[in-house]
C-alpha positions in Angstrom: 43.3 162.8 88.1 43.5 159.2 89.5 42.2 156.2 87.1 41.2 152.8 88.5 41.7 149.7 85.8 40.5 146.7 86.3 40.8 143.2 84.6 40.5 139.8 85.1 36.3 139.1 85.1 34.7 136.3 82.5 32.4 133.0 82.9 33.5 130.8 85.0 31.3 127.5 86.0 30.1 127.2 89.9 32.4 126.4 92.2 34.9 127.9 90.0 37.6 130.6 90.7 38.7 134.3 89.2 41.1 137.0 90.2 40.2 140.1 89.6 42.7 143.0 89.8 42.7 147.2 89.8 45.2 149.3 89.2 45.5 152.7 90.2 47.4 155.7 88.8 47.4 159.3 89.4 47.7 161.5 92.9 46.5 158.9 95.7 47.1 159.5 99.2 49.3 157.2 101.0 46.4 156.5 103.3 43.8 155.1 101.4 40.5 152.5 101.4 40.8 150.4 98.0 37.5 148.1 97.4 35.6 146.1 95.0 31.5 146.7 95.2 29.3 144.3 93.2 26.1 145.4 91.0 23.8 142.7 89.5 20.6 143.7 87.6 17.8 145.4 89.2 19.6 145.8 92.6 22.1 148.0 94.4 25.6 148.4 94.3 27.2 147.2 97.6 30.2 146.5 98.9 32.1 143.0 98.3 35.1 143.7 100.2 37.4 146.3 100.8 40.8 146.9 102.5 42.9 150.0 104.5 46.5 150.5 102.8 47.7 149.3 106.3 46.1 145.6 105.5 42.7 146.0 107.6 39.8 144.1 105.6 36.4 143.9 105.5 34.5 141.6 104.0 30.0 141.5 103.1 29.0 138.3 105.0 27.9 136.3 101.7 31.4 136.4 100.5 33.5 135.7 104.0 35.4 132.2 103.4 35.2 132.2 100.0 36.9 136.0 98.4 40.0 137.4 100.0 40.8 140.8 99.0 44.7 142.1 99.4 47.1 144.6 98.0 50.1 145.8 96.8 51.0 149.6 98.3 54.0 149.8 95.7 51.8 149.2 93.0 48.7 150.9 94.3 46.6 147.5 93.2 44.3 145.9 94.3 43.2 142.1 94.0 40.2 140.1 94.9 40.6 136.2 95.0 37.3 135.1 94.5 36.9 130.8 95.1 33.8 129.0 95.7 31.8 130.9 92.7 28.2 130.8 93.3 25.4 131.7 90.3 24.2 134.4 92.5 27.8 136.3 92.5 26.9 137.2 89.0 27.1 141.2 88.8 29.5 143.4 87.7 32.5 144.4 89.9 33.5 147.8 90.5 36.7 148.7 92.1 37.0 151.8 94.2 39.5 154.0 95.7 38.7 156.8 98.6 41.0 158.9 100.4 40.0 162.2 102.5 37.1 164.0 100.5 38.0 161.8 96.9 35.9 158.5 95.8 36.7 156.7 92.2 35.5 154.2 90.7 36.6 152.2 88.0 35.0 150.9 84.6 33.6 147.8 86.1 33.7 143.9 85.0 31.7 141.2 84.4 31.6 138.2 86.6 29.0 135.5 85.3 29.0 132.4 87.5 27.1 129.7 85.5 25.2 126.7 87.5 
């Protein structure tokens, strides 16, 4: 069973920063997509930005420039840098894992960007 743990959400004032981070554990293929996907009220769940374990990202084009997502393979973590902080980046964050038929999520976290 593979568990995703993630930490470092909170308030943070615009134009602030946060670092939020995931760790996995469990049996996780050594070729793997780790993410974070973003869910504020009344709308989808979509992807922020995700990352292949050989370093290829992707970002969603209202976060390019300002989040930068990386990883650490040893660790199986993931992290998302996130500057600039915008009001309308308020959601919850959700970090995710796929590999072959397998997709988990984590618990999620709050990210609440005041103006």
């Amino acid at each position: 069973q593979v568990q995703l743990v993630e930490s470092g959400g909170g308030l943070v004032q615009a134009g602030g920063s946060l670092r939020l981070s995931c760790a996995a554990s469990g049996s996780i293929a050594a070729i793997n997509i780790m993410g974070w996907y973003r869910q504020a009220p009344g709308k989808e769940r979509d992807l922020v930005a995700d990352i292949i374990s050989g370093g290829t990202t992707n970002y969603a084009d209202s976060v390019k420039g300002r989040f930068t997502i990386s990883r650490d393979n040893a660790k199986n973590t993931v992290y998302l840098q996130m500057n600039s902080l915008k009001p309308e980046d308020t959601a919850v964050y959700y970090c995710n894992l796929r590999f072959t038929k397998y997709n988990y999520w984590g618990q999620g976290t709050q990210v609440t960007v005041s103006s």
